[in-house]
N, C-alpha and C positions, 0 to 999 in steps of 0.2 A: 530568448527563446525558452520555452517553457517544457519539458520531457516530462511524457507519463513515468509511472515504474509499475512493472509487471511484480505481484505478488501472490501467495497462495492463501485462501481463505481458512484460519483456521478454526475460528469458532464465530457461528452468529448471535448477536446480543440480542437481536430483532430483526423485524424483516425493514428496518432501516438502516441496521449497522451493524460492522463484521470487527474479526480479529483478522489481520491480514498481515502474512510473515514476510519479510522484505531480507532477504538473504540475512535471517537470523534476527532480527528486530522487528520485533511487533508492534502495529500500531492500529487504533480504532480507525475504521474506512465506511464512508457512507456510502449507502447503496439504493436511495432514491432516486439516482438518476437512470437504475440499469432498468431493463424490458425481462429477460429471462431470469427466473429465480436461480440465487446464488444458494450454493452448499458446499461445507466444507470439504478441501479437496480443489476447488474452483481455481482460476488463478483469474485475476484481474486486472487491468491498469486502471491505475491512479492516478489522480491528480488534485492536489489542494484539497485534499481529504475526502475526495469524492470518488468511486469506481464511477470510470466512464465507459468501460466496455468489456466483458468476460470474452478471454482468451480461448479459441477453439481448444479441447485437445490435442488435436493435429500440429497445433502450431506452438505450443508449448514451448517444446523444446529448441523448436529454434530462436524463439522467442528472447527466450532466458542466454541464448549462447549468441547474441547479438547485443544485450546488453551488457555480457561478459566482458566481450571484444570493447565495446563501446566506453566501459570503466576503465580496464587494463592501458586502453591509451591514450585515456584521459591523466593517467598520473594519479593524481589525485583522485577521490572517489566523491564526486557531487554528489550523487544521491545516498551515499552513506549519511553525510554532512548535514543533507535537509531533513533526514529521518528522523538524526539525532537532535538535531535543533526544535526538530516540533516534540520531539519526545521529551526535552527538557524543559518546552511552554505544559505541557499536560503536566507533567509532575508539579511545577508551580501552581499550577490551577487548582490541584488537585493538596496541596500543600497549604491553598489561600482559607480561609476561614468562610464558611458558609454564610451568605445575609439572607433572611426569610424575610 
């Protein structure tokens, strides 16, 4: 089974891609697949590096506090886990040597 993660928009690089804060780790999020323009401030859900739907403000916060519940009795933190794992494909990417 595949979970979005809700995060907040912090900076956009274009109106294709965001900085989006995942309870403290940041990572690049595309955002061609959304309808309504994103700005920071936004919160998102995620998936495979795509925002697939901008979260009302209304629902924010219960939003985030279901996710809370959802980590806490999971034990372990999955979505911490996949953050970090794509954070550490980008740094290699980003470490690899350019070919033109």
């Amino acid at each position: 089974m595949c979970l979005g993660v809700p995060g907040q928009v912090v900076e956009l690089r274009s109106n294709r891609e965001a900085i989006v804060d995942f309870w403290g780790v940041r990572k690049p999020v595309r955002l061609e697949n959304l309808k309504p323009v994103v700005v920071p401030g936004d919160y998102v859900i995620e998936h495979a590096g795509f925002a697939v739907r901008v979260i009302p403000p209304a629902d924010v916060a219960d939003t985030l506090a279901l996710y809370e519940v959802l980590l806490s009795e999971a034990g372990e933190d999955p979505i911490a886990r996949d953050v970090v794992d794509a954070l550490d494909c980008i740094e290699v990417e980003l470490e690899a040597p350019a070919f033109r």
